[in-house]
N, CA, C and O atoms as CSV, one atom per row, in Angstrom:
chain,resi,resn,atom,element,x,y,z
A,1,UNK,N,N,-47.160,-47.479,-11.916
A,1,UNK,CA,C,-46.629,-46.559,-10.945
A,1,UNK,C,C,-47.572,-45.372,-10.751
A,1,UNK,O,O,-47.808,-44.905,-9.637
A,2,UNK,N,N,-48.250,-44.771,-12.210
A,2,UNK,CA,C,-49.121,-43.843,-11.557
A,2,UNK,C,C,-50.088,-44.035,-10.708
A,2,UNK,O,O,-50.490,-43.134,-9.972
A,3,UNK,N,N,-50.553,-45.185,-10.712
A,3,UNK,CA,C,-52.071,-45.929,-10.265
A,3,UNK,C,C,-51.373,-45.599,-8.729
A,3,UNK,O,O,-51.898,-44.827,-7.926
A,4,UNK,N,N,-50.323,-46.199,-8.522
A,4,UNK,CA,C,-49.923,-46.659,-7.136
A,4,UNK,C,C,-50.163,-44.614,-6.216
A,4,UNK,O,O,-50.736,-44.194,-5.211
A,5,UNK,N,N,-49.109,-43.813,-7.644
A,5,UNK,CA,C,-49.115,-42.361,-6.602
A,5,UNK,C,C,-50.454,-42.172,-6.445
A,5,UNK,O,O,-50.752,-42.224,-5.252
A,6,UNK,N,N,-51.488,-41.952,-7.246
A,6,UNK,CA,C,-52.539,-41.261,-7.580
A,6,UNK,C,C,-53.216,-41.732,-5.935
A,6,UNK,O,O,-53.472,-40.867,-5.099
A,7,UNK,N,N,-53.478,-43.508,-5.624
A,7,UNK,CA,C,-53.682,-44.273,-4.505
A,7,UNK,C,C,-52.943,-43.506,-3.061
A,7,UNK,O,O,-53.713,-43.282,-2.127
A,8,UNK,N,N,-51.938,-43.241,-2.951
A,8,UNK,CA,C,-51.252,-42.765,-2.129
A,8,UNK,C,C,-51.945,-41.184,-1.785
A,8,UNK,O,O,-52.323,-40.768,-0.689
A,9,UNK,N,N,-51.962,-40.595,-2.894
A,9,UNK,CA,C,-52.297,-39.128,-2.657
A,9,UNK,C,C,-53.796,-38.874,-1.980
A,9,UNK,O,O,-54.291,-38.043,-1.218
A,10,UNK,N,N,-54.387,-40.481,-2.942
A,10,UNK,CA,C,-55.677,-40.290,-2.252
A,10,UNK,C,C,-56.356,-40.637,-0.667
A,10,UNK,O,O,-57.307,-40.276,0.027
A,11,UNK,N,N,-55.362,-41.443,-0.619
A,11,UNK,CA,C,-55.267,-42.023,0.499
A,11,UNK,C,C,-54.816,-40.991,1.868
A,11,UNK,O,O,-55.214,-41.202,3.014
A,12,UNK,N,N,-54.010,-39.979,1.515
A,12,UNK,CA,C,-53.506,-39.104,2.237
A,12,UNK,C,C,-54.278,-37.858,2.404
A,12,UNK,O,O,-54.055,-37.209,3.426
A,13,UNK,N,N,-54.973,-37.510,1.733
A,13,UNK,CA,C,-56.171,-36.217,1.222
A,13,UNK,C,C,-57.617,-37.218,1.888
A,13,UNK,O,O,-58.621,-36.656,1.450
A,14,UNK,N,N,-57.872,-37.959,2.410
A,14,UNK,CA,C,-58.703,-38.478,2.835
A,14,UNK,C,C,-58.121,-38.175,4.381
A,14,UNK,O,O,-58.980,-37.751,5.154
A,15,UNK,N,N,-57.126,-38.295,4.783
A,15,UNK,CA,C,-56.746,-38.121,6.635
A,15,UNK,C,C,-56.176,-39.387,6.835
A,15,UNK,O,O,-56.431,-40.084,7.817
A,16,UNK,N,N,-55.627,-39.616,6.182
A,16,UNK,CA,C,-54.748,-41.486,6.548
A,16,UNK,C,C,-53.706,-41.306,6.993
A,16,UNK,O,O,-52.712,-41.245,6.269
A,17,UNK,N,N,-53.662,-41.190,8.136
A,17,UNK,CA,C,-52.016,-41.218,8.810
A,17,UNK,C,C,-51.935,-41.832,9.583
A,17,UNK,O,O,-52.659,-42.047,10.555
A,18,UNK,N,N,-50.399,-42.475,9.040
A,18,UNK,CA,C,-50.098,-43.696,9.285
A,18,UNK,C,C,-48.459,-43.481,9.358
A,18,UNK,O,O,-47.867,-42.447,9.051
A,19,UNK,N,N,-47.889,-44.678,9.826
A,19,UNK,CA,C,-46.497,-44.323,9.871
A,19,UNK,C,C,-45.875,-44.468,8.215
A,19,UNK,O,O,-44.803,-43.962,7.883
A,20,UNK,N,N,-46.754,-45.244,7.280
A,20,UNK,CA,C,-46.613,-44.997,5.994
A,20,UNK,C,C,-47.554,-45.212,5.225
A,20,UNK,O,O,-48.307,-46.183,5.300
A,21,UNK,N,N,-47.609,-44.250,4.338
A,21,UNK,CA,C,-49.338,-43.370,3.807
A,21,UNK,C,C,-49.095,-44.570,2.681
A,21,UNK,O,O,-49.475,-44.153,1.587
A,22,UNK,N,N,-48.533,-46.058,2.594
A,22,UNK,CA,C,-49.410,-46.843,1.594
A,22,UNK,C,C,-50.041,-47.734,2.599
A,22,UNK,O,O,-51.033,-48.425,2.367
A,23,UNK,N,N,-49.350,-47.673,3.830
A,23,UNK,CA,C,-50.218,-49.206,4.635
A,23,UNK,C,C,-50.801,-48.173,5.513
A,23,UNK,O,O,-50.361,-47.098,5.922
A,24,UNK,N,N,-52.280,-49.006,5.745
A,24,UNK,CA,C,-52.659,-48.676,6.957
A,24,UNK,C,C,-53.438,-50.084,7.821
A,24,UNK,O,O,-53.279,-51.280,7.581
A,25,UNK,N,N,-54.037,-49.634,8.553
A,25,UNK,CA,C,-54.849,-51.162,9.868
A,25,UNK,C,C,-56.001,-51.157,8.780
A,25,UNK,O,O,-56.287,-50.100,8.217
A,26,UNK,N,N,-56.623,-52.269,8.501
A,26,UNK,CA,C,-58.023,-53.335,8.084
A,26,UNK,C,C,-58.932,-52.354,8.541
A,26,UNK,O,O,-59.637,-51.612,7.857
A,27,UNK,N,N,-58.823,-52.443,9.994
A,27,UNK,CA,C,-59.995,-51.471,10.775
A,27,UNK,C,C,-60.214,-49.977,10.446
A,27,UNK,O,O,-61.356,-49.517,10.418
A,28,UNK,N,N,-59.133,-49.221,10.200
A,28,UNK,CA,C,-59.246,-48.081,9.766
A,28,UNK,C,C,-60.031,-47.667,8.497
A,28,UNK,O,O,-60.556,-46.570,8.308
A,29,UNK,N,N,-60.021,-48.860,7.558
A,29,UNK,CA,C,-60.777,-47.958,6.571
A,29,UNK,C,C,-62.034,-48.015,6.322
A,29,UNK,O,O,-62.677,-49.063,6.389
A,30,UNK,N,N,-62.601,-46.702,5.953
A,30,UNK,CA,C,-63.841,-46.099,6.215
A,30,UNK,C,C,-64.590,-46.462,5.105
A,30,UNK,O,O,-64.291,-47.419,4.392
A,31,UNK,N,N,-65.672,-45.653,4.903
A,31,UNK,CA,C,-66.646,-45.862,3.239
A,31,UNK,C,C,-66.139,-45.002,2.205
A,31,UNK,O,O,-66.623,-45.130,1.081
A,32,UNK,N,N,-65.028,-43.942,2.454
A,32,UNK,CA,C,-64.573,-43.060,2.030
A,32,UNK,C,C,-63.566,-44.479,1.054
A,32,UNK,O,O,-63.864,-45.163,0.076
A,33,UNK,N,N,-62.507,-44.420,1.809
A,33,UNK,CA,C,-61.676,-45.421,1.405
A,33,UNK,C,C,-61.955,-46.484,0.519
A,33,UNK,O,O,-61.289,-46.866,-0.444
A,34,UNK,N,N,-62.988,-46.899,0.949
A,34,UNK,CA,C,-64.002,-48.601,0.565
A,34,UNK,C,C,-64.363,-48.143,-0.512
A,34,UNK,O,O,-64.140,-48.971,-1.394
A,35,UNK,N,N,-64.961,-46.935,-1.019
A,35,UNK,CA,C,-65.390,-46.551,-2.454
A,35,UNK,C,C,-64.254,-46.151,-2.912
A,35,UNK,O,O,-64.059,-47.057,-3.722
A,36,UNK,N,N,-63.193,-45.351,-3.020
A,36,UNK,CA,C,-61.980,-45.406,-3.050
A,36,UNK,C,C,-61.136,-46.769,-4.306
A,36,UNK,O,O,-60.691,-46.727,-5.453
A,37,UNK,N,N,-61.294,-47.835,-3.230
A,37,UNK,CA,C,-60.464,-49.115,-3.441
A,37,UNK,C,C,-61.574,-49.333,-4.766
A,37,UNK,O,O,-61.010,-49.369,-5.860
A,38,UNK,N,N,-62.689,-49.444,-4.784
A,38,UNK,CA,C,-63.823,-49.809,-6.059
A,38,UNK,C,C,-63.367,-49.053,-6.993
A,38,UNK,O,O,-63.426,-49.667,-8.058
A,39,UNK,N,N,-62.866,-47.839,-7.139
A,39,UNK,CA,C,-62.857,-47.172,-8.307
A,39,UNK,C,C,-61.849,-47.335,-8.642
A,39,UNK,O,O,-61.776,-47.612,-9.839
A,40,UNK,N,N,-60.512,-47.274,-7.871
A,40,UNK,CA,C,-58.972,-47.675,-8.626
A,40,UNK,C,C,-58.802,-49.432,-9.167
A,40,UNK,O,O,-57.961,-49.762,-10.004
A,41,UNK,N,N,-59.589,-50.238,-8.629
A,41,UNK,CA,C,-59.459,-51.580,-8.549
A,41,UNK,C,C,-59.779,-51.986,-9.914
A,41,UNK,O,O,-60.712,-51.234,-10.197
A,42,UNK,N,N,-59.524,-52.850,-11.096
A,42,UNK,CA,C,-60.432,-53.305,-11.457
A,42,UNK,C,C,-61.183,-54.638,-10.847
A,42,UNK,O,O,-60.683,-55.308,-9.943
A,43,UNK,N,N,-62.465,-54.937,-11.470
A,43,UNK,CA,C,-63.732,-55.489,-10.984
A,43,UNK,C,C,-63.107,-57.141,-10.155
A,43,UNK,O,O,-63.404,-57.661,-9.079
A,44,UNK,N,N,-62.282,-57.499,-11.115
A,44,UNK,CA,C,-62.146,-58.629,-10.556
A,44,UNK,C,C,-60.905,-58.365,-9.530
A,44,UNK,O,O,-60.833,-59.448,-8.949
A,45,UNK,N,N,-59.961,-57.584,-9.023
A,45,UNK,CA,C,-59.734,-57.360,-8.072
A,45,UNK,C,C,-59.915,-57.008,-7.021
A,45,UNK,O,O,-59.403,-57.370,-5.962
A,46,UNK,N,N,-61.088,-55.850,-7.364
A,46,UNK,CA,C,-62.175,-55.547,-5.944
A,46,UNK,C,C,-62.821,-56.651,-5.246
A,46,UNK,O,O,-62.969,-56.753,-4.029
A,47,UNK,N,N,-63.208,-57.510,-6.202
A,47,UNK,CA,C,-64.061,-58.613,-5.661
A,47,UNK,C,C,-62.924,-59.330,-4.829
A,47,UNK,O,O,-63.136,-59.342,-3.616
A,48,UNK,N,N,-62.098,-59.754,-5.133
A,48,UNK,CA,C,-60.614,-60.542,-4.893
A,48,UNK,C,C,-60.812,-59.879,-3.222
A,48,UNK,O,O,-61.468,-60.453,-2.352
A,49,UNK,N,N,-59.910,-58.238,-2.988
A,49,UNK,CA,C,-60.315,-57.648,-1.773
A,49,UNK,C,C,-61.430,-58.084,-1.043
A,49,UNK,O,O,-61.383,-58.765,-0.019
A,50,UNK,N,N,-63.031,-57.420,-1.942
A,50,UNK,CA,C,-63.567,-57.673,-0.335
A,50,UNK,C,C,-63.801,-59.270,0.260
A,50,UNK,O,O,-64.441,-59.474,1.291
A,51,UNK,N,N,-63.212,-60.310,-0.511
A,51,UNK,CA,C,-63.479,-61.677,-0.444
A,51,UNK,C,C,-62.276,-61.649,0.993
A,51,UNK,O,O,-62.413,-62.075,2.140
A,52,UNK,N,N,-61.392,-61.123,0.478
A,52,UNK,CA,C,-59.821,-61.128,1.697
A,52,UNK,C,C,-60.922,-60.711,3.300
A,52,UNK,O,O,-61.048,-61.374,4.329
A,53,UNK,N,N,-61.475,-59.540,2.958
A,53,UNK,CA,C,-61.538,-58.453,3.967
A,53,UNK,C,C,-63.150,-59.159,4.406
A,53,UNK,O,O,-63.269,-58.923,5.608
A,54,UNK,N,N,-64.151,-59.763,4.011
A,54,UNK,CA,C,-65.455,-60.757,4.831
A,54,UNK,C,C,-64.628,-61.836,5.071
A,54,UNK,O,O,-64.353,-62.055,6.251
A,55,UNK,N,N,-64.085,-62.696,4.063
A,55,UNK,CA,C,-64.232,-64.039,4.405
A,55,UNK,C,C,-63.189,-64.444,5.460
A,55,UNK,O,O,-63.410,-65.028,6.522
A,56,UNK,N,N,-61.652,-63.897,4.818
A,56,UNK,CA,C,-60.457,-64.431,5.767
A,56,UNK,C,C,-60.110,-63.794,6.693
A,56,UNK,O,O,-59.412,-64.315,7.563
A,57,UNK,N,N,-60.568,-62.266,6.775
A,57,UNK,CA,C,-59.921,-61.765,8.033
A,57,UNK,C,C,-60.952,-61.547,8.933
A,57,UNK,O,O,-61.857,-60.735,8.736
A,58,UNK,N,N,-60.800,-62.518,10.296
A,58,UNK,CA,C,-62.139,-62.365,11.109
A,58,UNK,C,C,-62.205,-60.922,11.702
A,58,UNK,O,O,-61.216,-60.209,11.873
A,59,UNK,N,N,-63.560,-60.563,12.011
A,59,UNK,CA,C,-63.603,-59.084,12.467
A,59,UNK,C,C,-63.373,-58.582,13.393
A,59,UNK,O,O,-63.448,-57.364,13.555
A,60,UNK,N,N,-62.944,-59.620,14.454
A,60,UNK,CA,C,-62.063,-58.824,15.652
A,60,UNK,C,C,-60.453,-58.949,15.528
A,60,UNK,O,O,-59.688,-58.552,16.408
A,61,UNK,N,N,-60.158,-59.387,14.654
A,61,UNK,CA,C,-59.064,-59.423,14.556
A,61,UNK,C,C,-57.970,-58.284,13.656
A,61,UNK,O,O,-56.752,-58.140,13.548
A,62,UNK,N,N,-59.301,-57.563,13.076
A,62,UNK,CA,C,-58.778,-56.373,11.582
A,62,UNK,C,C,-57.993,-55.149,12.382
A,62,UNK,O,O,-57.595,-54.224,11.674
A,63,UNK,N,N,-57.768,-55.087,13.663
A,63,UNK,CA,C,-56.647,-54.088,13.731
A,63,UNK,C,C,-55.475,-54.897,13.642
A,63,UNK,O,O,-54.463,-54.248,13.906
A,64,UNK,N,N,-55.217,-56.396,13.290
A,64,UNK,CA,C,-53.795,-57.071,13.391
A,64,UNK,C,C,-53.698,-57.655,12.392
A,64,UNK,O,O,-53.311,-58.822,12.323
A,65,UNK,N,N,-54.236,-56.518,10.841
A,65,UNK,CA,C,-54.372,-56.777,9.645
A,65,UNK,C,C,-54.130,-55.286,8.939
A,65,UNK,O,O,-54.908,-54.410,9.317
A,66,UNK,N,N,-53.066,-54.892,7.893
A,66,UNK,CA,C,-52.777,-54.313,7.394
A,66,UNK,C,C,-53.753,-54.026,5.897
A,66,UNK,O,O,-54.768,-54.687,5.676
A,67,UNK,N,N,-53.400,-53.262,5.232
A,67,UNK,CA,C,-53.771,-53.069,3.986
A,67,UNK,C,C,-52.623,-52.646,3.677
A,67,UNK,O,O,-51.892,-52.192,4.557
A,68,UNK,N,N,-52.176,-52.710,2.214
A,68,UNK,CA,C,-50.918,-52.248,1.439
A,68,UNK,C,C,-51.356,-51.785,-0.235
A,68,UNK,O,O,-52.080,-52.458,-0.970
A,69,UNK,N,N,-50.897,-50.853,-0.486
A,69,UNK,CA,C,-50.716,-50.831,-2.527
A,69,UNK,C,C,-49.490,-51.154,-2.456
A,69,UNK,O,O,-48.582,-50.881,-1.672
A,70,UNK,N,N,-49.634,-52.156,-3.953
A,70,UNK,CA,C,-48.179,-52.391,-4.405
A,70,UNK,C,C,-48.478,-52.093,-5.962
A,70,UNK,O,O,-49.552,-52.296,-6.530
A,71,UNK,N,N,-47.390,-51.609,-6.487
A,71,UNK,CA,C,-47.561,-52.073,-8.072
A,71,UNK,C,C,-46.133,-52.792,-8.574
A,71,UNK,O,O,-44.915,-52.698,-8.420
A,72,UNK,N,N,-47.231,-53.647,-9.345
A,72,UNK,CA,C,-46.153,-54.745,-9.798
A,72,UNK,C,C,-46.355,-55.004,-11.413
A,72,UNK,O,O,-47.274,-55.728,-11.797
A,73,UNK,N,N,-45.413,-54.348,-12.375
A,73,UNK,CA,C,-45.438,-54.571,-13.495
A,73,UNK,C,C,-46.579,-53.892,-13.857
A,73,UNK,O,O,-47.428,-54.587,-14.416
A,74,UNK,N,N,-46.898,-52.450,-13.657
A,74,UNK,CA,C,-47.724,-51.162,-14.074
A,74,UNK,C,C,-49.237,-51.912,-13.383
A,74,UNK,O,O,-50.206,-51.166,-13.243
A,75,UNK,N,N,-49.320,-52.904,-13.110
A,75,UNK,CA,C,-50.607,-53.425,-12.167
A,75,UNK,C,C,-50.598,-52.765,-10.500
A,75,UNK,O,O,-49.681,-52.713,-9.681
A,76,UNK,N,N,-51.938,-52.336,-10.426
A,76,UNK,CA,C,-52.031,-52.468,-8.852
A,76,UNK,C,C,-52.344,-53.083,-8.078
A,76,UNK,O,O,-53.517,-53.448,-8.150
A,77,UNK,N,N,-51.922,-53.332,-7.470
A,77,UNK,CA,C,-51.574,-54.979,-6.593
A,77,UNK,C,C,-52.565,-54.627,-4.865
A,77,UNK,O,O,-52.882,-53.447,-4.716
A,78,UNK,N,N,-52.815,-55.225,-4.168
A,78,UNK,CA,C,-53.685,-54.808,-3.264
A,78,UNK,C,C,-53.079,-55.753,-1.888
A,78,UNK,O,O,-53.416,-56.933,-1.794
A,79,UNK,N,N,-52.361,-55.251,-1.074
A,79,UNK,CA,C,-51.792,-56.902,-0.049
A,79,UNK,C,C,-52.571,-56.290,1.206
A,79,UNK,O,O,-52.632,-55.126,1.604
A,80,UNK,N,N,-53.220,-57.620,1.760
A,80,UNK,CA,C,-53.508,-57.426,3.305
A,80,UNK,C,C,-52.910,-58.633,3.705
A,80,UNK,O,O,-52.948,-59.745,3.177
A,81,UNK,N,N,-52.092,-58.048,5.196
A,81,UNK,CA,C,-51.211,-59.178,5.976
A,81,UNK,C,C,-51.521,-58.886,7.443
A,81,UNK,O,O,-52.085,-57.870,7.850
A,82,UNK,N,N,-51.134,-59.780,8.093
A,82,UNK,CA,C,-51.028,-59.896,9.379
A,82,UNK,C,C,-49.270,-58.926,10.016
A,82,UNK,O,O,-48.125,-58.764,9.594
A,83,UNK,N,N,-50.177,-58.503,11.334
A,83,UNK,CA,C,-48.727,-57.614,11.373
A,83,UNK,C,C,-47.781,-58.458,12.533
A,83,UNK,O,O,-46.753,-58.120,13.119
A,84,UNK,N,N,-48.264,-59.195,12.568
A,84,UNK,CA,C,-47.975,-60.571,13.460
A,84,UNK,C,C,-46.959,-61.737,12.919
A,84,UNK,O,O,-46.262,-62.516,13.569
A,85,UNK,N,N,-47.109,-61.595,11.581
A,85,UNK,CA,C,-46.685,-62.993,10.858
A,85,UNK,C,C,-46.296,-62.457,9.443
A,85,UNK,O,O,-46.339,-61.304,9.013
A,86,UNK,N,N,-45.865,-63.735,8.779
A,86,UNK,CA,C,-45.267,-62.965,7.191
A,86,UNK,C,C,-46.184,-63.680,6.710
A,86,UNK,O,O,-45.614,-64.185,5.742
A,87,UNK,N,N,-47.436,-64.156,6.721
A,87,UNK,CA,C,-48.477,-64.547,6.314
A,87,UNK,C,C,-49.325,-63.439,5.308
A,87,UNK,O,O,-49.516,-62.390,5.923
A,88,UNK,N,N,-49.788,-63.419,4.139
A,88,UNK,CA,C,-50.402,-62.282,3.634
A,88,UNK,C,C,-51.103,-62.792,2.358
A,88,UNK,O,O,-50.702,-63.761,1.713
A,89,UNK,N,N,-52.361,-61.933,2.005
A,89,UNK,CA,C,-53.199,-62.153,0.845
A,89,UNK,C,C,-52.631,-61.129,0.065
A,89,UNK,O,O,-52.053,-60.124,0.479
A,90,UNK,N,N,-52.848,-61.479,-1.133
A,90,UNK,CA,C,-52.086,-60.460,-2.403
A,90,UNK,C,C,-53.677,-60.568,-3.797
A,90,UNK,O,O,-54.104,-61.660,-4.172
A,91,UNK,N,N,-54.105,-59.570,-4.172
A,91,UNK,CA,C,-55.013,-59.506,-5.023
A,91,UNK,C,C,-54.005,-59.055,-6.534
A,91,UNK,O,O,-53.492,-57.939,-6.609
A,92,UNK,N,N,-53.892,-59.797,-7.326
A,92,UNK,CA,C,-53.271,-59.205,-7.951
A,92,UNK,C,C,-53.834,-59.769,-9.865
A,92,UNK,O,O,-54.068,-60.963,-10.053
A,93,UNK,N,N,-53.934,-59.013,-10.746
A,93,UNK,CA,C,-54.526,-59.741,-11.654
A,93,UNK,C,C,-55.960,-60.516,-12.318
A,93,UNK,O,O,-56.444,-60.990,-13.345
A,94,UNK,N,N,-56.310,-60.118,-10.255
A,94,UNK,CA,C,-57.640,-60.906,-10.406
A,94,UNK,C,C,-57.627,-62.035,-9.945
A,94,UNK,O,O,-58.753,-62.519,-10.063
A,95,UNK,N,N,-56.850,-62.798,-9.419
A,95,UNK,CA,C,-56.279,-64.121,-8.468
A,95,UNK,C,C,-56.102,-63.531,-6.839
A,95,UNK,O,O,-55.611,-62.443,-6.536
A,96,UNK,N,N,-56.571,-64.426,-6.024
A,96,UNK,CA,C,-56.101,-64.311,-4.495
A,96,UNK,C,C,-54.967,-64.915,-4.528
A,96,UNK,O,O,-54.829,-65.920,-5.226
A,97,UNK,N,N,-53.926,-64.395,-3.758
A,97,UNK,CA,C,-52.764,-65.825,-3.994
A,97,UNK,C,C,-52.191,-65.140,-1.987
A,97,UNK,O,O,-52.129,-64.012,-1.496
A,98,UNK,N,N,-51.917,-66.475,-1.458
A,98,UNK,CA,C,-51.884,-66.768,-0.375
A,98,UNK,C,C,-50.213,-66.599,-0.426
A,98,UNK,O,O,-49.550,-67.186,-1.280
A,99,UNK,N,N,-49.539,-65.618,0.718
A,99,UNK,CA,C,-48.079,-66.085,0.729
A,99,UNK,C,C,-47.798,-66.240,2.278
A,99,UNK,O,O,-48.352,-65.698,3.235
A,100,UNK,N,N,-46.322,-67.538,2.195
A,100,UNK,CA,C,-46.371,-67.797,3.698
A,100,UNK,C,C,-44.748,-68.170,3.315
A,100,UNK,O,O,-44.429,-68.841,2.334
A,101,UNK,N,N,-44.017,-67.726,4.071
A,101,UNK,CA,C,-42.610,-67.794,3.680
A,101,UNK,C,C,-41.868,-67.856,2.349
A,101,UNK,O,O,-41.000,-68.593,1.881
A,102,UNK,N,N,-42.697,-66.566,1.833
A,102,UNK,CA,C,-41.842,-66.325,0.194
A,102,UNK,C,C,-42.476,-67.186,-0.625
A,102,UNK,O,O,-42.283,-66.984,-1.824
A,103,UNK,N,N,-43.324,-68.277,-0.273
A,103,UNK,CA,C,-43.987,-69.105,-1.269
A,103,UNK,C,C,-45.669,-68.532,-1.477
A,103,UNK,O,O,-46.417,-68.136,-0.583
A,104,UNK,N,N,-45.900,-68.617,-2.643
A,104,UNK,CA,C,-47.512,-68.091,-2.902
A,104,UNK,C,C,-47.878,-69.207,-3.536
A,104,UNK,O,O,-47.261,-69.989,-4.260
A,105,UNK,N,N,-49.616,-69.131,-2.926
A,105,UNK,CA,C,-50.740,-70.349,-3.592
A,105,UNK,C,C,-52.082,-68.973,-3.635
A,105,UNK,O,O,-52.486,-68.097,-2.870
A,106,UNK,N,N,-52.484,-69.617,-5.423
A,106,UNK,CA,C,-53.509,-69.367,-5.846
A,106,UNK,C,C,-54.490,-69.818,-5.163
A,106,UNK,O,O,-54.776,-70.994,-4.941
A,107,UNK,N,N,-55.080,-68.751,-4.781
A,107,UNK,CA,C,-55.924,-69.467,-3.766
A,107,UNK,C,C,-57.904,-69.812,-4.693
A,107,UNK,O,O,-58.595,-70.826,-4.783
A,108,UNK,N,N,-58.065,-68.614,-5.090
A,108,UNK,CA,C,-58.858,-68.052,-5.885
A,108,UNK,C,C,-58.821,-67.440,-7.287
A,108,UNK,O,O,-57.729,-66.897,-7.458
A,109,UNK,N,N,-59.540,-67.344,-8.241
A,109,UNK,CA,C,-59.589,-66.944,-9.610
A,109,UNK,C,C,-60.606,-65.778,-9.868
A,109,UNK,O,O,-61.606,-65.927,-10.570
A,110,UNK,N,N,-60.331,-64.820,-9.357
A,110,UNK,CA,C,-62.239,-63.925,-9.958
A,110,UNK,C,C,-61.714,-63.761,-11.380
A,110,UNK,O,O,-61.260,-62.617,-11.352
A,111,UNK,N,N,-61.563,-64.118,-12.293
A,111,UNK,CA,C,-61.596,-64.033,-13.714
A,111,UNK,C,C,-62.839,-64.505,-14.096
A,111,UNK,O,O,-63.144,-64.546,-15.287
């Protein structure tokens, strides 16, 4: 839970406004942010992210792609989704895991 405020505060002290200061658009975030996500992340979750943010989300498409913090079980969890669909990547642990109607697939392992 602290990881998650500390993320939030920082996120907000950077100029992130949004209709809610944990999500914002793919496109919006800056190098500010991008170094940001590296330092709260650990290694194999960062990697997890920017794998979401080159490989799966094409680049004209990142304003109809969210970013989210979640924490789940004192972990910080990292979700980018479509704001279109209940389709969404979840970095969590160090695994990509793919969810599409409440069901998740491992998609990836950065362990």
């Amino acid at each position: 839970m602290k990881r998650l405020l500390i993320a939030l505060a920082c996120l907000a002290a950077i100029g992130v406004s949004n209709a809610s200061a944990d999500t914002l658009a793919v496109d919006k975030i800056d190098l500010d942010i991008e170094s940001y996500l590296q330092r709260i992340l650990s290694g194999e979750d960062a990697a997890c992210y920017e794998h979401i943010v080159s490989a799966l989300v094409p680049k004209s498409e990142r304003s109809e792609y969210y970013l989210r913090f979640e924490d789940t079980n004192q972990e910080t969890a990292i979700e980018v989704g479509s704001y279109d669909s209940s389709y969404l990547y979840t970095c969590i642990g160090g695994r990509l895991l793919s969810w599409d109607t409440g069901e998740s697939t491992v998609l990836k392992d950065f362990n």
